[in-house]
C-alpha positions in Angstrom: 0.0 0.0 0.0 1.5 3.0 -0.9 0.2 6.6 0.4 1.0 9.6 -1.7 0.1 13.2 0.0 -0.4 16.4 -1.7 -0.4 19.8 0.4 -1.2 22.1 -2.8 -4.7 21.5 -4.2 -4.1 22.2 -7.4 -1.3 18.9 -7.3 -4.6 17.2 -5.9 -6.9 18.2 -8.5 -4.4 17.2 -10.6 -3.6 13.9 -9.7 -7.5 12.9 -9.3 -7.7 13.8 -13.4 -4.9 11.8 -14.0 -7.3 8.6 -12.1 -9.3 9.3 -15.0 -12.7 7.2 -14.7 -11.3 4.3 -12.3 -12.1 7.3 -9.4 -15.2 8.5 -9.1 -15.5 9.6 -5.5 -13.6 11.7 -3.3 -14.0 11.9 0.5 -13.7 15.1 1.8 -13.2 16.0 5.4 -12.3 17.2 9.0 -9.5 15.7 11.2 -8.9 17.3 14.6 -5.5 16.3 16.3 -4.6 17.0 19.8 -0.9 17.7 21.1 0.3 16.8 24.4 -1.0 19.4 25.8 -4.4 18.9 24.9 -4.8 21.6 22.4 -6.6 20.9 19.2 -5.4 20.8 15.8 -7.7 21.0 12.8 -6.9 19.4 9.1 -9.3 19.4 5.9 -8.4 15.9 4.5 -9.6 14.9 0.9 -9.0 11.4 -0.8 -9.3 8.6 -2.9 -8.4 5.0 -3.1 -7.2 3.7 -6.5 -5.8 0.4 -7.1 -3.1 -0.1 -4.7 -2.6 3.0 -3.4 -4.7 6.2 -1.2 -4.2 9.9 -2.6 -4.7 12.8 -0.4 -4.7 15.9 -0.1 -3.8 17.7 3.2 -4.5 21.2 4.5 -3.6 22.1 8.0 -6.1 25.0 9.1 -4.4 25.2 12.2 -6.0 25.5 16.1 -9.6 24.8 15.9 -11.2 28.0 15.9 -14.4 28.6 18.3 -17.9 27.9 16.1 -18.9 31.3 16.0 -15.6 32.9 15.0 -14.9 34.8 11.5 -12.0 31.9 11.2 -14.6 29.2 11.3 -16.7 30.7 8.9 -13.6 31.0 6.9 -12.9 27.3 7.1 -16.5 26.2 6.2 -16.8 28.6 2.9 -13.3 27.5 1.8 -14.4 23.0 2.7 -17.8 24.5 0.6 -16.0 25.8 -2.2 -13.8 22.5 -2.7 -16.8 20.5 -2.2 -18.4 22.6 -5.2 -15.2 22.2 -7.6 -15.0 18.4 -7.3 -18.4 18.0 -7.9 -18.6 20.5 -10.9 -15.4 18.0 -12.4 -17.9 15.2 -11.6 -16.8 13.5 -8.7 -19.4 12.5 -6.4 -18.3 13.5 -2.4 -18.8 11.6 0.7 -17.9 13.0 4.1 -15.4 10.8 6.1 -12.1 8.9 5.1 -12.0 6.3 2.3 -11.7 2.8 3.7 -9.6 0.5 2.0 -10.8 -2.6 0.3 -10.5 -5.7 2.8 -8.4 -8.9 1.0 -9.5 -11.9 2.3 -8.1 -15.2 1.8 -9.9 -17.8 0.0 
């Protein structure tokens, strides 16, 4: 399994045109991550699985900003935005991470 990270969406964009019609859907989301001391982290996280490997692009948005704040509005207009573009290229978008195929033995 190979995992190749992009942290420029255009790259991302890129990459997901170059799938071509094996990828169809693109999960787009939150992470929040927590250092030691407790403080919260936020990341927009969008992705794909194709074939043997998981593409993804990574923005960190840095400390989670308070719900009502001009930052979180910011946030939520630029997730909006991305969310528009993929689906005007045609992708369909799912919220949460992509889940990789289970291989079971026969």
């Amino acid at each position: 399994m190979v995992i190749v990270r992009f942290h420029d969406w255009r790259e991302f964009i890129d990459e997901l045109d170059e799938a071509g019609l094996s990828v169809r859907t693109v999960r787009l989301t939150f992470s929040l991550r927590y250092d030691r001391q407790n403080v919260p982290y936020l990341t927009m996280v969008a992705g794909f699985f194709e074939e043997s490997r998981i593409v993804e692009f990574l923005h960190y948005l840095g400390l989670k900003p308070s719900a009502e704040s001009t930052r979180a509005e910011e946030i939520q207009r630029l997730f909006h935005e991305r969310k528009d573009q993929l689906q005007r290229l045609g992708y369909t978008v799912k919220a949460g991470r992509y889940h990789v195929p289970l291989t079971l033995p026969r």
